[in-house]
N, C-alpha and C positions, 0 to 999 in steps of 0.2 A: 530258541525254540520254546513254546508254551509247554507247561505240562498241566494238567489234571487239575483243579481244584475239586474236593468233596462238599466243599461249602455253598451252597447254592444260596444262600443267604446276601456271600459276596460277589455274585455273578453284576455287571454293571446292565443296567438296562434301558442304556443308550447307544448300544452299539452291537452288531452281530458278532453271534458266539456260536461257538461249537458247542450241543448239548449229548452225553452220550444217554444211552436208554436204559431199563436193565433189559431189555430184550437184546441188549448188544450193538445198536445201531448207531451210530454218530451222524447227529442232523446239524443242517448248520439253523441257526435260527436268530429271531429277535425279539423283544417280548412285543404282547399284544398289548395296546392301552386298553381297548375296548374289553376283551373278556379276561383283563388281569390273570395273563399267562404267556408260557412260551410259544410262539407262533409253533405248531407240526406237532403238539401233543394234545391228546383228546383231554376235555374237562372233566371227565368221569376216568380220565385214565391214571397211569403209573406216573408220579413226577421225575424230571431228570433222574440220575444219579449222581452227574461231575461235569463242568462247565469249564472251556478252554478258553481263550480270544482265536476270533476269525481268523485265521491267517491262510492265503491262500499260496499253494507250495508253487513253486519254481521248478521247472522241467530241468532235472541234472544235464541236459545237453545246453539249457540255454546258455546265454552269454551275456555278462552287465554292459553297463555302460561305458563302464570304467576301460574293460577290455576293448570294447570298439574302439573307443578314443585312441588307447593306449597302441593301436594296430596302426593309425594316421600317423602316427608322429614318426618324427625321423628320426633314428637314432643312430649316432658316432658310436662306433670303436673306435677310442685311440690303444695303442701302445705307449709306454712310456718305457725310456729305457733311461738307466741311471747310468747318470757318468761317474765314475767312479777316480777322477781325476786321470785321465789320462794324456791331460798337458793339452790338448786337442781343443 
């Protein structure tokens, strides 16, 4: 899980981030080349406050891929029983 940077200095800006505001808002964003800044804040405005990586959540019900797979396959129960010398 990403947490918070306050360095907005180290924010990368070739790839979308999460910017929060201090108005409280979390935007997701990218920087602008044209007007050297983060796309969804105003030029005259407040700059970020803390800069996350993109990451977009996964619905707690979904299910990987792993598990689908994992659903096709067929799987054995054996028993194993130990002989314990019973001449047999």
């Amino acid at each position: 899980m990403s947490t918070w940077s306050f360095d907005l200095t180290t924010a990368p800006r070739d790839r979308k981030l999460w910017l929060a505001s201090e108005c409280g808002k979390v935007i997701p964003t990218t920087w602008d080349k044209k007007r050297e800044q983060w796309a969804g804040f105003a030029t005259n405005g407040k700059p970020p406050v803390a800069w996350q990586e993109f990451i977009v959540p996964e619905h707690p019900g979904a299910r990987s891929d792993l598990d689908a797979i994992a659903d096709r396959l067929i799987v054995h129960k054996h028993q194993f029983i130990e002989d314990v010398g019973s001449g047999a």
